[in-house]
N, C-alpha and C positions, 0 to 999 in steps of 0.2 A: 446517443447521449444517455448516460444512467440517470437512475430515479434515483433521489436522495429524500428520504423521508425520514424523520425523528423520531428517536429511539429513546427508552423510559427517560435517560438524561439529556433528553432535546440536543441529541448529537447527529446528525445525518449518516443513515443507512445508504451508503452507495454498492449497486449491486448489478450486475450482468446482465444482459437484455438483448441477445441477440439471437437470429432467428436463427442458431445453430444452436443454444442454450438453451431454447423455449423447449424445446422437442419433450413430449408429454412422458415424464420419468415418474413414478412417485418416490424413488429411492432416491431423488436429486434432492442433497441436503442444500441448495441454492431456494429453493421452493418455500422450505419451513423458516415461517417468520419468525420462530423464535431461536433462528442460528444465533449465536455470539461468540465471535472468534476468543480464545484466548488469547487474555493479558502477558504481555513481559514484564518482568520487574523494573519496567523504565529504561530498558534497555533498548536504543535502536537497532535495527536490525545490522548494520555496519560494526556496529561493538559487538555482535554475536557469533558465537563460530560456523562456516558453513553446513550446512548439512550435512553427515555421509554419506543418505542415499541423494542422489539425483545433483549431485555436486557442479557438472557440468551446464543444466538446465538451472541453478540456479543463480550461477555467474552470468550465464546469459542473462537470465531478467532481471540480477544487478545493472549489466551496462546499461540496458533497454534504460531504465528507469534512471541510471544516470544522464542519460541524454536529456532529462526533463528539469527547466529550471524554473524555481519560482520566478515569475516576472517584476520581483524589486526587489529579488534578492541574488546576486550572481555566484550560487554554489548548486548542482544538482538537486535535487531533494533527498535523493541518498546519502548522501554527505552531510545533508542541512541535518538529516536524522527526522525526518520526516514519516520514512517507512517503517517503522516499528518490526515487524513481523512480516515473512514471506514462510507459507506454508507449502508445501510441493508433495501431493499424494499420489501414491502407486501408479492410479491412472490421469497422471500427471496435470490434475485438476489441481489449481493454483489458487490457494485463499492470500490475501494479504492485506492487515492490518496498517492505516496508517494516519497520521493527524497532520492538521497545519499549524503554522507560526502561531494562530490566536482565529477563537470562533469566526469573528468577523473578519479573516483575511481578505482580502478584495481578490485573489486568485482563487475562492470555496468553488467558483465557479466551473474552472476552467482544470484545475491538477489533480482532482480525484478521478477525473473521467481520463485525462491523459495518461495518468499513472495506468487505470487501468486498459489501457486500446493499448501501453508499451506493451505491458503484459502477455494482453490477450495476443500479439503478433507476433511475440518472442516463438522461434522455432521448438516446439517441442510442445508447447503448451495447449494445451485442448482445450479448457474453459477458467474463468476467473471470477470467484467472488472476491470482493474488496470492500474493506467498512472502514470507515470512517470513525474515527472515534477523538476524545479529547480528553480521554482518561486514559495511563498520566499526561496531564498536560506538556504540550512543549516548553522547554526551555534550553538557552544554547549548549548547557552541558551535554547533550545531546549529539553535538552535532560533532564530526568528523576531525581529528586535531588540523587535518589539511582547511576543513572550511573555515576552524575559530581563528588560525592564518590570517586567510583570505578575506575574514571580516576585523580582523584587530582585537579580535578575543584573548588572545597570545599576545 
């Protein structure tokens, strides 16, 4: 299970923790508490174009992460526009940025850490930081034209 601890704007830090990440690195930017992934301009990651490099491994940890649904809300969280960002480096160490519906979702529990074990399992993927953030905050413009469908947004 991740640690989630609160970050200068009392947003929970969720982050990797497993006994194949721990492995004593000092160049592991995982380690340095004062990582902060970059911002999108409010953009989820679904409105954004795929990557060029690693195009292949990052469709994969779309689907991975579309398998995951809010439990009171019946769209992925990919689609909900939830993942803001998926970052994919050389050595295919995966950061990914992402928020829920509102602070107090009653899933805070349970989708930061599933979003990240999809990840971390997606083939190809070596290790996974994942932060949490609520800056920009969610809102449905966010979310996927398939999910505002799905919810009567449309």
């Amino acid at each position: 299970m991740p640690d989630t601890k609160p970050d200068t704007d009392a947003a929970p830090d969720t982050t990797s923790d497993t006994a194949s990440d721990t492995a004593s690195n000092a160049d592991d930017p995982r380690l340095d508490d004062s990582r902060e992934l970059e911002r999108p301009e409010t953009l989820p990651a679904h409105m954004q174009d795929a990557p060029s490099e690693h195009t292949e491994l990052y469709n994969r940890i779309v689907e991975s992460l579309s398998d995951i649904y809010d439990p009171e809300i019946p769209v992925n969280i990919f689609d909900l526009g939830l993942i803001y960002n998926i970052d994919i480096h050389n050595d295919t160490h995966v950061d990914v940025l992402m928020t829920l519906t509102a602070p107090n979702c009653p899933a805070a529990g349970i989708l930061p850490g599933q979003a990240e074990d999809a990840v971390r399992l997606t083939e190809g993927v070596k290790s996974v930081y994942l932060e949490l953030t609520f800056h920009p905050p969610f809102s449905p413009q966010m979310m996927s034209e398939e999910a505002q469908l799905e919810l009567g947004f449309m």
